[in-house]
N, C-alpha and C positions, 0 to 999 in steps of 0.2 A: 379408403381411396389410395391412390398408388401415381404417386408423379410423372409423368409420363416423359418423353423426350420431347415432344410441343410444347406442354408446361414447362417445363426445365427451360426452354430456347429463351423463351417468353422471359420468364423469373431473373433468368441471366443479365441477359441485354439491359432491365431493369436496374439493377443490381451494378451493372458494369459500367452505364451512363454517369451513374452518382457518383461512383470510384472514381471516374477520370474528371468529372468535377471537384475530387477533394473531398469528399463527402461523405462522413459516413449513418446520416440519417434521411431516407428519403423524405421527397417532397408529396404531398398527401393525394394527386393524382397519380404519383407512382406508384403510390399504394394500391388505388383503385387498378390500375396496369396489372397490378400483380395479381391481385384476387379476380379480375374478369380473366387473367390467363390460368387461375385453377378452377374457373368457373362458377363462381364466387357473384351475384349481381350486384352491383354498386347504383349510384348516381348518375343521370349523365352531367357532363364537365367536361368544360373548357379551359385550356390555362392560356393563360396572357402574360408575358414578360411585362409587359407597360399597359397603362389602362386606354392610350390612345388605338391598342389594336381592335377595340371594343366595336362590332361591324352589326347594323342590321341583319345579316345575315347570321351571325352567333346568333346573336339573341331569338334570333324565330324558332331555334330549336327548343326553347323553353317557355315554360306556362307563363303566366300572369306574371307572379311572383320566382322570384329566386334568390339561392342564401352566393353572397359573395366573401370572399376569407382573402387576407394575405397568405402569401406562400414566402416562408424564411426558414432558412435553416439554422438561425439563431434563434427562433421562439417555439419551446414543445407546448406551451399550450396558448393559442390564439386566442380565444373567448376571454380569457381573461385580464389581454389588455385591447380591445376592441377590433380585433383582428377578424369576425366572423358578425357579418351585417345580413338580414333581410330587405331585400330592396323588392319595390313594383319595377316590374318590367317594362319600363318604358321606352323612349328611342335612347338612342349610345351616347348621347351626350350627357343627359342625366347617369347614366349606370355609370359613366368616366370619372363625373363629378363624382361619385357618392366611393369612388377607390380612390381617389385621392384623398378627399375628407380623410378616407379610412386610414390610408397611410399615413397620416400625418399624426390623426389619433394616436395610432399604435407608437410611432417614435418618439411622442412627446411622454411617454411613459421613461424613459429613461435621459439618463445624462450624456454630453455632450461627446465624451471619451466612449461611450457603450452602447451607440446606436448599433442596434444590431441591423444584418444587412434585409434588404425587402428586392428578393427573387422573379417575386410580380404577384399573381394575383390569378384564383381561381373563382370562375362561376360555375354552380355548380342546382341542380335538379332540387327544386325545393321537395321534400320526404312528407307528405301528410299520414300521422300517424297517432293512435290513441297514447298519450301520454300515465301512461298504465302502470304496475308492476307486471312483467312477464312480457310487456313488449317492446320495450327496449335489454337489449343484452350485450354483457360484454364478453367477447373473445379475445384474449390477446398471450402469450407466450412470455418467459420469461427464462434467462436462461441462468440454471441453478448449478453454483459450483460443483454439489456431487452428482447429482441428478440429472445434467443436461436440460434441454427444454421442458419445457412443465407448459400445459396448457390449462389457462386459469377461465372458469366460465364461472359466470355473477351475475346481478342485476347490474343495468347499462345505467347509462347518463350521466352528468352532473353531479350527485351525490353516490357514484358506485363504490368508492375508498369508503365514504364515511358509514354506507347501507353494510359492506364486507365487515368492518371492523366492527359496529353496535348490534348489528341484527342477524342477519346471517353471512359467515365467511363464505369465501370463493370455495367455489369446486375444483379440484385440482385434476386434470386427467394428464397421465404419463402418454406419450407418444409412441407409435403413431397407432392411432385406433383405425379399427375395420367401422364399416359403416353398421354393421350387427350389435357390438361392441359400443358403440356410440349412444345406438339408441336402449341399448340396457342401461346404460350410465343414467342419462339421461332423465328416463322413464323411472326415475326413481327421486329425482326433484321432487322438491315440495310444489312447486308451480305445477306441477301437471294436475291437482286438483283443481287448478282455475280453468285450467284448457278445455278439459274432461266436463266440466261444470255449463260451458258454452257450448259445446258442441263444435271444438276446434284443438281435436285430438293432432292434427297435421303439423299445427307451430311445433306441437314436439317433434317432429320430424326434421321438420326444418331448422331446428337448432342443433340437432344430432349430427345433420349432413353437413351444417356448415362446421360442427367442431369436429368432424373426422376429417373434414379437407385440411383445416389449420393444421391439424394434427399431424399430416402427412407433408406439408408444408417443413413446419418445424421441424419435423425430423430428419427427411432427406435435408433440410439446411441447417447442418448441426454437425459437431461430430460425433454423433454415436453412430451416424450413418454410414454401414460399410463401404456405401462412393462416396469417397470424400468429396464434394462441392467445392465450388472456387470461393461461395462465400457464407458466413453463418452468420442466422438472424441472431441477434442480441438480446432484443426486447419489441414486442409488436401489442400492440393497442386497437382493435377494430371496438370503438366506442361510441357511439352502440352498434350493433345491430338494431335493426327494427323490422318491425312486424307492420306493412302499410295497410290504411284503410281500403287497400283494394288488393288483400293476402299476399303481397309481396314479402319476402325475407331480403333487407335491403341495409349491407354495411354504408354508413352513414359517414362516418370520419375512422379516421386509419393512421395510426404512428408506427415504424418500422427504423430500429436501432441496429447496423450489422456491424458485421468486419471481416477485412480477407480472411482466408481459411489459410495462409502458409504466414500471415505475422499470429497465428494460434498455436498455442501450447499444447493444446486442448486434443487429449486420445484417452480411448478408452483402455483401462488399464487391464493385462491377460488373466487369464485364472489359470492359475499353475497346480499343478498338484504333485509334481515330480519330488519324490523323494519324502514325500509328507508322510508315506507308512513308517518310515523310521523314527521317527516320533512313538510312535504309537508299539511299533512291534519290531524294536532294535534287535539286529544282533550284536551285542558289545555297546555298553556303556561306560564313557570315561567321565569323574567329575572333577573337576577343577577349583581348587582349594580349598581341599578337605586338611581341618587341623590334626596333629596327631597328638593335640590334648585335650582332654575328654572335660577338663572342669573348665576352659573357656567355650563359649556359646561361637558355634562355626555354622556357619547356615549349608555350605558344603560339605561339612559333617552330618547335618542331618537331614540333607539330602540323599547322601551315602548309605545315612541309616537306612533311610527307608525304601531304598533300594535291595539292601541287604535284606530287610527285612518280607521282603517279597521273593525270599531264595532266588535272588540270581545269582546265576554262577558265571556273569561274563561282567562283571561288574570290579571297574579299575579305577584308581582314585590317583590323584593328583594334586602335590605340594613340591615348591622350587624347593625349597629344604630338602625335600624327602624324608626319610624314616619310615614311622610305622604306624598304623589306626586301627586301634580294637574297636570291631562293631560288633554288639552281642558276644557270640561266643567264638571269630576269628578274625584273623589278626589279618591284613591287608597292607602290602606294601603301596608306599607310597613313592609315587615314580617321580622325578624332578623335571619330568618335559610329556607330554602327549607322544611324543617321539619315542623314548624307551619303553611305552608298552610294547610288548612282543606279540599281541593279538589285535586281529581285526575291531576297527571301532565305527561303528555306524551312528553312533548319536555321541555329545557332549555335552555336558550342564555345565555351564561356565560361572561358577558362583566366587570366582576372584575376584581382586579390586575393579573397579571400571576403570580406571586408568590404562590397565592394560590389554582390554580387550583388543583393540586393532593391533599392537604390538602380536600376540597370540594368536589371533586369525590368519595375521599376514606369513605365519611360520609354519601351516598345515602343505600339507602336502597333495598336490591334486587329484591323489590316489587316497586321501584319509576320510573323516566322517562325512556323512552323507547331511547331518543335521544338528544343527546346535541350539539350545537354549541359550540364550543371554539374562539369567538372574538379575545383575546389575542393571540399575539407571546410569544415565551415560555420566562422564565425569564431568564434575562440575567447572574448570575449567573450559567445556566446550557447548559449543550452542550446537543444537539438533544436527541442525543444516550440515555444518563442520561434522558434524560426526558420522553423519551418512555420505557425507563425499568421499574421507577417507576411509570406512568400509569398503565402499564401492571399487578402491581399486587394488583393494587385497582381498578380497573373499572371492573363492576358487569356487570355478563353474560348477553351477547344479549342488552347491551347497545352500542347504536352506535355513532360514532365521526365523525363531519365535522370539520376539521382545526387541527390546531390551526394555526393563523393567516390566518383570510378569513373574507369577508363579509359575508357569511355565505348564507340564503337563501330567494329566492322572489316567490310565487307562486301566481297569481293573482286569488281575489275573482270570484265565480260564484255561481249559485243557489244550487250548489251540497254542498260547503264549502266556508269557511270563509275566506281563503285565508292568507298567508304569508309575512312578510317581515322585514329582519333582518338587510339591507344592511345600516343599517345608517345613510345617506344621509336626507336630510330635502327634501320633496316635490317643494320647491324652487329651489334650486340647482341639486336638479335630477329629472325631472319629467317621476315616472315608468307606462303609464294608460296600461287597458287592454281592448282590445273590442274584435267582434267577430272573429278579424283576429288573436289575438293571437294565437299562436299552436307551436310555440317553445319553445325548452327551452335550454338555451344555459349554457353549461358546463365551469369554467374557473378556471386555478390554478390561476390566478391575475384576484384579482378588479378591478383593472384599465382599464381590457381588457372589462370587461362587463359594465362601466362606459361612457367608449369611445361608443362601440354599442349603446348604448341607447340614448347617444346624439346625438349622428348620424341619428336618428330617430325617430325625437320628435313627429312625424303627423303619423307614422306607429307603431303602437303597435302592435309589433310582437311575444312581449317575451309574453309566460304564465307561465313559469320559468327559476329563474335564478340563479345555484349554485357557489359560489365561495367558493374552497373546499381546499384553502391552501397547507399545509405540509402535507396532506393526511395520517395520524397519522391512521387512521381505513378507512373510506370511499371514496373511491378511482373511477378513473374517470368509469373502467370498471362496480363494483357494480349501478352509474346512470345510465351509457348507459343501462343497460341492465333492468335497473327499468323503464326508462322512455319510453322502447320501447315497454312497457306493458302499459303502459298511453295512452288511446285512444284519449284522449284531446292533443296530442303532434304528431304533423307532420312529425316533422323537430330537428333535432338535432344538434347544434351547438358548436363545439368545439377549446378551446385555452388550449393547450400542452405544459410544458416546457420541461419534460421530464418523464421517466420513473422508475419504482422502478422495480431492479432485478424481472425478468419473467412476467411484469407486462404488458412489449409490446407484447410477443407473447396471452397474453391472451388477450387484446387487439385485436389482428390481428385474434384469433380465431373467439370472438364473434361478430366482424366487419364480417364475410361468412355467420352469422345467423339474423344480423338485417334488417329488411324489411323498416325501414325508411330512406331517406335521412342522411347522416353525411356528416358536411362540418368543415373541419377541418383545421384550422390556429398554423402552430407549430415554436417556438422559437429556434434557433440556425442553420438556415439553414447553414451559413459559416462555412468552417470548419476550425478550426486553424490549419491543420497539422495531418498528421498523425503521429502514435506513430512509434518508431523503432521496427520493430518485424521480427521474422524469416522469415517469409513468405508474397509472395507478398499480398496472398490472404487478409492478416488482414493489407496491409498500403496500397490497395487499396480503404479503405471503409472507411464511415463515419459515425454517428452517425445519421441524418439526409437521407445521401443515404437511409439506412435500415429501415429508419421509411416512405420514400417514397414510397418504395418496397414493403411496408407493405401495403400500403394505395394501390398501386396500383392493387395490386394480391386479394383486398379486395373492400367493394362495397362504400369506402371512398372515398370523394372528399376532395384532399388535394389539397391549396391553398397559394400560396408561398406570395401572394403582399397584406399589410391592407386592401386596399383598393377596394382589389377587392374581400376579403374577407368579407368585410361589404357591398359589394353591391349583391353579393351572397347571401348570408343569405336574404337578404331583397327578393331578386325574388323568393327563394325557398319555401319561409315560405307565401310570398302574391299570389304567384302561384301555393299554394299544390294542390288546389282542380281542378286547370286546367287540360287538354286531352293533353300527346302528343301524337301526332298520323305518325310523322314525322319531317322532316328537311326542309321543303320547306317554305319560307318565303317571305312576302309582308313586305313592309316599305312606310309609308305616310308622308312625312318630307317637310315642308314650306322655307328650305333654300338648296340651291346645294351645297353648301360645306360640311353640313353635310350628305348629301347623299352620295356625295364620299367617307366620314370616312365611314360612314356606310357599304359600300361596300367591303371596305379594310380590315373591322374585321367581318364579318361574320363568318370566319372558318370551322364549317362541315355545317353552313346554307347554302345551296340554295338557289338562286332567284327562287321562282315558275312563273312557265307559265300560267297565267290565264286564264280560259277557253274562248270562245266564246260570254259566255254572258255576263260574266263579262267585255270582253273587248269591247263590243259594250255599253254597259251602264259606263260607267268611260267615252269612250271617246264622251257618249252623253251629259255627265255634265262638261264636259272639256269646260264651257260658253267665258271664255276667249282666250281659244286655244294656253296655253303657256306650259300646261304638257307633256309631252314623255309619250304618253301611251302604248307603245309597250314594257315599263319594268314593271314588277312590283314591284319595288324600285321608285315611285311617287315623284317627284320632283313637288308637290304642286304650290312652289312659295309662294312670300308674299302676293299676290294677291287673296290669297283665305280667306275667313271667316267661320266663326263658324259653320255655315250649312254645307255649300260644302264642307269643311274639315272632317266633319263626315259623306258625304255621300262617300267620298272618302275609310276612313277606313271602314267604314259596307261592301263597296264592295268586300273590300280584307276578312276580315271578313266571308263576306257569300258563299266564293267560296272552293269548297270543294280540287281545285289544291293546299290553301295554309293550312301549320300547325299551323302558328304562324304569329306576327305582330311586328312592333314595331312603333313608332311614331316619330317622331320628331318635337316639335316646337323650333321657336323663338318669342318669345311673345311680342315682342317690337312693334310690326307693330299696325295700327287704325285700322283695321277691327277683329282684334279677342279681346273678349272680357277677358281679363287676368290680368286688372287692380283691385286695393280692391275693384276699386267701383261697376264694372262692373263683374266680375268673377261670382259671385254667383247669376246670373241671371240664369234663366232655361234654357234657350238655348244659354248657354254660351260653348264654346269648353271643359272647364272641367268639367263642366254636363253633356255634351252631350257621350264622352268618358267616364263616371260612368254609364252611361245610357249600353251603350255599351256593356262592361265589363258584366255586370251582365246578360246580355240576352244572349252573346257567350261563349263557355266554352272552345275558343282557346287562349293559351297563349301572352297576352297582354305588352309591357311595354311602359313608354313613354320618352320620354328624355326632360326636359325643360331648355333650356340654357337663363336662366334669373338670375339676379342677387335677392337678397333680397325683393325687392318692388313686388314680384311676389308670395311671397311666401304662399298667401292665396290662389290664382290661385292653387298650388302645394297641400296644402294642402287639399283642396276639392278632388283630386284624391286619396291621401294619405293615409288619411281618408276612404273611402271608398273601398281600398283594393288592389290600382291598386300601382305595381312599377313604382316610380318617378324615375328620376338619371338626374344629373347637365348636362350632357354632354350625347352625344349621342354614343361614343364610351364605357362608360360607361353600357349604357341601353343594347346595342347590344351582349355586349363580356356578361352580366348578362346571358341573352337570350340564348345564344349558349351553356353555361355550363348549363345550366337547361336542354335543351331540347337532349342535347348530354349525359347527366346522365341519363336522363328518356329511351333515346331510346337504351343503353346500360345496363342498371339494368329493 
């Protein structure tokens, strides 16, 4: 739904009344104002400043019975000091009596110094409604530092904090939904088997419609919303909604927390991309203090190195001393300023003290580099804040910053450019290659996280880049995503998140609905310590982590909660880019029965396929020993088969058009397959023969090899050549399934 300029008039006027009262939480009739002016059905209700305006003529507009509430803008929740009564409908002097009893109740609740104040008093439409799970619901908004409004939908009532937190948490939907949109969300509740089950398919409806109006609501009143509004909701509460015994969808009670829009801070922050290819593809690199002795450890030493080391020939070093630095086999002067290089410089690694950084920055010239690494964490002497202001008024237009504190960046050589790499590390202790499988590039606030990956996969060169972009001082995770999904050399996008900078996640979550590559995303702090105390359930329902899942999920991100399955991820996506899916239906070729039954157990949305006719006539004419089950297609091999028949087992599955994908399984320990150092690298060894494989079918491939160490060139042969390994075959398979379950979904 789409706020209209009647809505807007309506919402305003609301909105503006309370401002000029001082206000900034309305009163719970204004709520209903608000939601009947996005068309929204509430209660009917009448307010009353004092309980003497209480008229024959109010009360005829209501039934029998009716609920009466104080209205205060010092109590967010009424019920719970006697603030919301059932009364009979009887003449005005009784209903006068039974608000003043009320109010009197409610102020004996507190002390003498803290009566809070009492506004007057609403009557309002008593609700008959099956007190159920699924008919009562809550809607209400929340508004989330990086994320902007968050739209929380749960079970209503009473107990909805404690049902979110023990039983099932709140659903989170990011704003503003289409009404389409709404009802897929939706329709994928656990409640819709109860609706389904009655024969009242519609409540789904009608909770769909009502969260795509809040949704359109919170957004235009926010600021992610390109018209800026005069005011933005806070925090909103419609608790419950309800479902009446006569099919009405009817918000019951309503909390609404704002604030002006010009006393906010609050914008969404740009995506910049200017100048971010010189990072990646410099002409002229300078690095900034490099020692020019070799037996002390200089991190800008062996930053140089390995720049060197990557033949470039526009590569210039940098020490106040000056002198001279042998890298390898030549010799490199060493300049005393960035100034007395006499060639063009489009990047800088600044790996001197941090002391000196803003002294150095404030000295370029607004004709010099295009881009700087900041190696260093800031100096200890200075807190953050202090060190980003005085940045801010030395660093020359359209120069851009990675870090400070980061390893900075890796972009592997090819025949287009000369290739990158700032990360430090000695080729010893990190070995980073690149070949033609590289095609990702993986995004990380810690080194460490891109340190662990790459060990991880010494025989799979997968990265073609690799940022670690620290305290994101300037260049921030959304400005690469969005550069690198302009990199036609880049597949695959790999991401580790700690957190976010005010507005910085819904920009995020925008340009996650426009990127056409794979994201596979691993984020820091899933536990939550606790929510904070706050008025309302809607903001100590949620978590910091809930909302960045929401985010990923309502977007075309694969977020990934476990390391481990996030570094076996990355490796299928990035060695399986150029694979077909073409479905879910799956063959598996595995030499041991116990790992056929894991294998079985994690399949998930894979299918066993049904192999055709001819497939199952040729498998079970190569069945020489007659110990396979060919009537599955999950192949329990046996150890009894070798390197031949083992591959003629997978081509079969391979070439039948019932299957999408494969997986293998060895155990390599047995005498007939050839997997040993000595034996492996024969041509008609089982890991020849599956490379052989791989490159002729364009169905998605993986293997699992449950060998220890002594196998590891067996592994490596596949590795190398493109296909996913993994230790374990639970492993390979659960890989499997998130591939081809993202592909056949995006």
């Amino acid at each position: 739904m789409n706020i209209t300029t009647d809505n807007r008039t309506i919402v305003d006027n609301v909105f503006e009344q309370a401002n000029k009262e001082e206000r900034n939480i309305l009163f719970e009739h204004e709520v209903y104002q608000i939601l009947n002016g996005i068309g929204l059905d509430t209660p009917k209700y009448h307010y009353l400043e004092v309980s003497e305006e209480v008229t024959s003529e109010i009360l005829s507009g209501f039934g029998d019975e009716v609920i009466v509430k104080i209205v205060s803008s010092d109590i967010a929740h009424k019920q719970k000091v006697g603030g919301v009564k059932k009364v009979k409908n009887y003449e005005p002097l009784f209903v006068q009596y039974v608000l003043e009893k009320m109010k009197q109740e409610v102020l004996s609740h507190y002390d003498e110094d803290n009566k809070p104040k009492i506004n007057g008093f609403l009557i309002v439409e008593l609700v008959e409604f099956k007190q159920s799970i699924g008919y009562e619901i809550l809607i209400g908004v929340k508004d989330d530092p990086s994320f902007g409004p968050i739209v929380t939908l749960s079970k209503g009532g009473d107990d909805a904090e404690f049902f979110a937190k023990y039983y099932d948490k709140a659903n989170l939907l990011m704003p503003q939904l289409s009404l389409t949109e709404a009802k897929q969300i939706i329709n994928k509740l656990n409640i819709k088997h109860k609706f389904k089950s009655i024969g009242h398919e519609e409540y789904l409806d009608f909770i769909a419609e009502a969260a795509s109006v809040i949704s359109a609501l919170a957004y235009n009143y926010s600021y992610i919303c390109a018209e800026r509004s005069a005011y933005f909701i806070k925090t909103m509460d419609i608790n419950p909604f309800v479902i009446t015994k006569d099919n009405r969808f009817i918000a019951v009670d309503g909390y609404i927390e704002f604030e002006k829009a010009i006393d906010s801070n609050k914008y969404l922050p740009n995506v910049n991309t200017t100048n971010i290819k010189t990072f990646f593809n410099p002409k002229g690199i300078a690095v900034i203090g490099v020692s020019s002795d070799p037996t002390k450890y200089s991190m800008g030493r062996e930053i140089a190195r390995l720049l060197h080391d990557l033949r470039r020939d526009d590569l210039y070093c940098v020490n106040v001393r000056g002198g001279e630095a042998v890298l390898g086999n030549k010799t490199y002067t060493l300049y005393e300023s960035i100034e007395d290089i006499p060639y063009d410089i489009e990047m800088v690694v600044y790996a001197a003290p941090a002391k000196h950084i803003t002294s150095f920055i404030s000295k370029l010239k607004s004709n010099g580099p295009k881009s700087i690494v900041l190696i260093p964490g800031i100096s200890q002497d200075l807190d953050y804040v202090t060190f980003t202001n005085e940045l801010n008024k030395v660093i020359p237009k359209d120069v851009r910053i990675i870090g400070p504190n980061c390893m900075g960046v890796f972009y592997g050589e090819d025949e287009n450019q000369k290739g990158v790499n700032t990360l430090f590390i000695d080729e010893e202790r990190l070995h980073l290659a690149v070949s033609e499988h590289s095609n990702t590039a993986l995004l990380t606030q810690s080194g460490g996280m891109a340190i662990t990956l790459i060990d991880k996969m010494p025989n799979a060169p997968i990265f073609k880049s690799i940022v670690s972009f620290g305290n994101k001082y300037d260049i921030k995770i959304t400005d690469l995503i969005k550069y690198f999904n302009q990199d036609s050399q880049i597949k695959v996008i790999a991401l580790y998140i700690e957190g976010f900078a005010p507005g910085e996640g819904r920009v995020f979550y925008d340009l996650m609905r426009e990127v056409h590559k794979p994201v596979l995303v691993y984020k820091s702090g899933r536990t939550d310590v606790g929510a904070k105390a706050a008025a309302s359930h809607t903001a100590a329902m949620t978590g910091d982590y809930d909302v960045f899942e929401a985010a990923c999920s309502q977007s075309k991100v694969l977020l990934i909660e476990d390391t481990e399955a996030y570094h076996d991820s990355v490796k299928a996506f990035a060695l399986l880019a150029n694979k077909k899916v073409t479905g879910n239906k799956v063959a598996g070729v595995l030499n041991a029965g116990f790992e056929a039954t894991v294998a079985s157990d994690e399949l998930g949305i894979l299918e066993p396929a049904i192999f055709s006719t001819g497939t199952q006539d040729y498998i079970d004419s190569i069945n020489s020993h007659g110990l396979v089950n060919t009537s599955m297609s999950i192949l329990d091999v046996t150890p009894m088969t070798n390197d031949i028949l083992f591959k003629e087992f997978i081509e079969a599955a391979l070439l039948d058009d019932a299957v999408d994908c494969v997986f293998v399984g060895i155990v390599p320990h047995v005498e007939n397959i050839k997997a040993t150092p000595n034996t492996c690298n024969d041509e008609n060894s089982l890991a020849n023969l599956i490379v052989a494989l791989n490159k002729k079918y364009d169905k998605p491939l993986v293997v699992s090899v449950n060998g220890g160490e002594y196998y590891g060139d067996f592994v490596d042969i596949m590795e190398r050549a493109g296909i996913p390994v993994y230790a374990d075959i639970r492993s390979a398979v659960k890989s499997l399934e998130r591939f081809v379950k993202y592909h056949l979904q995006n």
